[in-house]
ZAVEXMI-480113 format. One record per residue (C-alpha): residue in one letter; x, y, z; chain. Coordinates in steps of 0.02 Angstrom, whole numbers, plus 50000, padded with zeros to 5 digits. Last residue first. Example, Ala and Ser with C-alpha at 12.3 -4.5 7.8 and 13.67 -1.06 7.14 Angstrom:
% residues 2
+---+-------+-------+-------+---+
| r |     u |     v |     w | c |
+---+-------+-------+-------+---+
| S | 50684 | 49947 | 50357 | A |
| A | 50615 | 49775 | 50390 | A |
+---+-------+-------+-------+---+
//
This chain:
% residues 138
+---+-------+-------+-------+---+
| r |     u |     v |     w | c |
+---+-------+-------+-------+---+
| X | 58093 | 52672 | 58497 | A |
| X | 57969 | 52798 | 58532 | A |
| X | 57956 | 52858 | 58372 | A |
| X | 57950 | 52713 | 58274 | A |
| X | 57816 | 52626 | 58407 | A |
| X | 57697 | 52791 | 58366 | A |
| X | 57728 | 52755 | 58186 | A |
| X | 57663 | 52585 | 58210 | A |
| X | 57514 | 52641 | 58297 | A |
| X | 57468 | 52779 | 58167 | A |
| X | 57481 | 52645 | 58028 | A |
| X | 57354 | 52512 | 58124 | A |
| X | 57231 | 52660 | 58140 | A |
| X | 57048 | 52609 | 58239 | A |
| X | 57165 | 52624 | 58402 | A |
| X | 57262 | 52764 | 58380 | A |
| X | 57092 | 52877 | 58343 | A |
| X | 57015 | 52797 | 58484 | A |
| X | 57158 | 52851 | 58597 | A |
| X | 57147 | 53042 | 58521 | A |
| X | 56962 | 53055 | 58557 | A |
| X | 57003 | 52976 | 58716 | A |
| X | 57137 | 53114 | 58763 | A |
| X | 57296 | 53062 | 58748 | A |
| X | 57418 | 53078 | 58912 | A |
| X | 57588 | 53153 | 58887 | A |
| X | 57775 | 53063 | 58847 | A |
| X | 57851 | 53187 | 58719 | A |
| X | 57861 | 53052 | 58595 | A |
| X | 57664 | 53031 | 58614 | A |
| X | 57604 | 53179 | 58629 | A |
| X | 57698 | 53272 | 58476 | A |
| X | 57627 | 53103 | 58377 | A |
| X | 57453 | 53137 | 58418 | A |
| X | 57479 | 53312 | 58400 | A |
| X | 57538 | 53272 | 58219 | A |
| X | 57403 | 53151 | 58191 | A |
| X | 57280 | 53271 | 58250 | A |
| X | 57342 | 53405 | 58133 | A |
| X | 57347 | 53293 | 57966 | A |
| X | 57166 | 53249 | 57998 | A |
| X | 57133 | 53433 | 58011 | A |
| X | 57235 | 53458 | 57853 | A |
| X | 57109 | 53333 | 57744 | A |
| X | 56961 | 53391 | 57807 | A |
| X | 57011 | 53565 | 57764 | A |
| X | 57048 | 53473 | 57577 | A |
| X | 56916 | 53396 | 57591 | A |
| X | 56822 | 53551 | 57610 | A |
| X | 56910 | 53647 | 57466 | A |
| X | 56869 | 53494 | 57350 | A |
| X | 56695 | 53519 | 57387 | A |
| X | 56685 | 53698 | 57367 | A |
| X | 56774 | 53712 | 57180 | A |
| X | 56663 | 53573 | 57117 | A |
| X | 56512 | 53679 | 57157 | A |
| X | 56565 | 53846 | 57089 | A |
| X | 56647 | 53737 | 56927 | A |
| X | 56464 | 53658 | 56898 | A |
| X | 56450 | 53548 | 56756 | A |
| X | 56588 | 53446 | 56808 | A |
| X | 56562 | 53421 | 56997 | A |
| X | 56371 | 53368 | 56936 | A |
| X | 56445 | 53247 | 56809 | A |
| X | 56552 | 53187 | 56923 | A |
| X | 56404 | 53152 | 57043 | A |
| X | 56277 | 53064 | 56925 | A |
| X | 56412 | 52955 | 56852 | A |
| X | 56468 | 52897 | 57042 | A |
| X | 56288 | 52865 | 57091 | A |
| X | 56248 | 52781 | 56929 | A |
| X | 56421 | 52674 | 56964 | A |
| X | 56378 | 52620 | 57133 | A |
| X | 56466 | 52733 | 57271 | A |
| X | 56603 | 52641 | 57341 | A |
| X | 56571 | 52647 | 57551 | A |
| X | 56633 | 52754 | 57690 | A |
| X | 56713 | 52914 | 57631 | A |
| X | 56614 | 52908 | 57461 | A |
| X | 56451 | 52905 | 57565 | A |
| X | 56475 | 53083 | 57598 | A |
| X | 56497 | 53138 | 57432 | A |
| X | 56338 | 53043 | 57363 | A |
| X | 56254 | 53116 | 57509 | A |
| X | 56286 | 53295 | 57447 | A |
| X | 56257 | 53253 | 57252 | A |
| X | 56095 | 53191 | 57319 | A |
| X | 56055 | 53352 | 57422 | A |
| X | 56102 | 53471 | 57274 | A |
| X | 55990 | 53376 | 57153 | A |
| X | 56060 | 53449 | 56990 | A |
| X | 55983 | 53512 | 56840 | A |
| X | 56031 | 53689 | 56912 | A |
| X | 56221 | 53656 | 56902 | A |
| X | 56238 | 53760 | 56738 | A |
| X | 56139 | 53914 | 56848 | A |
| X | 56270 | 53886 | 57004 | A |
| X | 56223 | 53776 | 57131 | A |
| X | 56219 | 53832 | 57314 | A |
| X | 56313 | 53750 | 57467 | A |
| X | 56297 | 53890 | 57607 | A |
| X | 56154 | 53745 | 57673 | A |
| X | 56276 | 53605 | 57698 | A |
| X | 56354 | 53636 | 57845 | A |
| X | 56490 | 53513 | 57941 | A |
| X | 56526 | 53563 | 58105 | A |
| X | 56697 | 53655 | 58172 | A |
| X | 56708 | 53636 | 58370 | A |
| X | 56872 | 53553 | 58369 | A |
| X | 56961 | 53650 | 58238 | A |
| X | 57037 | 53789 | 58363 | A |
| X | 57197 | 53727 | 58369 | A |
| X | 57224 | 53772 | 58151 | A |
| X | 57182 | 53955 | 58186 | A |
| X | 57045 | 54033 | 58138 | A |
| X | 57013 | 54103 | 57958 | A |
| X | 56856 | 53949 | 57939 | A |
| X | 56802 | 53999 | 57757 | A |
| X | 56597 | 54014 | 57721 | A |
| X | 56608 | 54111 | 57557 | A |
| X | 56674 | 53984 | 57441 | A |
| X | 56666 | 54073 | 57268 | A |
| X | 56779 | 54222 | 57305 | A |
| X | 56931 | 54131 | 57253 | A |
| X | 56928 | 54222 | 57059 | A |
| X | 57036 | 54141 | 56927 | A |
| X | 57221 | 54159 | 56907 | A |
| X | 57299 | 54034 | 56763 | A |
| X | 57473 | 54001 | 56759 | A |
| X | 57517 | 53887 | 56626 | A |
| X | 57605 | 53734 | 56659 | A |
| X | 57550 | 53641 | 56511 | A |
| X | 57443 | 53511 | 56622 | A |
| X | 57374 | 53676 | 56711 | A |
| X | 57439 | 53777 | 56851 | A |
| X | 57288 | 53863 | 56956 | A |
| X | 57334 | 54013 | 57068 | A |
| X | 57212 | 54080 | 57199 | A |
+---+-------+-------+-------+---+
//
């Protein structure tokens, strides 16, 4: 993996960290669950309540965190690389899943076939998805 810094410096630094990587294909998401046991801190992370930092992270997708909650988490992600390295990685899966379903969403819809419910529910809780639907079909 390739990291560029502010300077734009290439700096390589080992990808082995995140050991429980989904290789299949991008279609095959659907039956993917959320783990949290292959999360382990690494010895400057030890101080750490894995579990809090975990819920903390989760309830940042949902609600603000209050400030001690926000303090105690960055300063978790900060002290241990290992640790910081995995979350962003699944948000970032999160993040291209998401990306998928909107894309098939949109595929579905200009080509003229039935959503599924999942994929109904997901137009109807997203004003920006609708209106992109009526774009397209338009």
């Amino acid at each position: 993996m390739i990291k560029m810094d502010i300077n734009s410096k290439i700096m390589t630094y080992q990808s082995n960290s995140v050991t429980n990587c989904n290789t299949k294909k991008p279609s095959n998401t659907k039956n993917i669950e959320r783990t949290y046991d292959y999360f382990e801190l690494s010895s400057e992370g030890k101080s750490y309540n894995l579990a809090k930092v975990m819920e903390i992270h989760e309830k940042g997708f949902h609600k603000i965190p209050s400030k001690e909650e926000s303090d105690y988490y960055w300063a978790a992600r900060k002290s241990d690389p290992e640790l910081d390295a995995r979350l962003y990685e699944r948000d970032k899966a999160e993040a291209l899943k998401f990306i998928g379903q909107v894309q098939t969403i949109l595929m579905k819809t200009s080509s003229g076939q039935k959503l599924t419910p999942d994929e109904e529910k997901m137009v109807k809780n997203d004003p920006n998805l609708q209106q992109a639907i009526q774009m397209r079909n338009f």
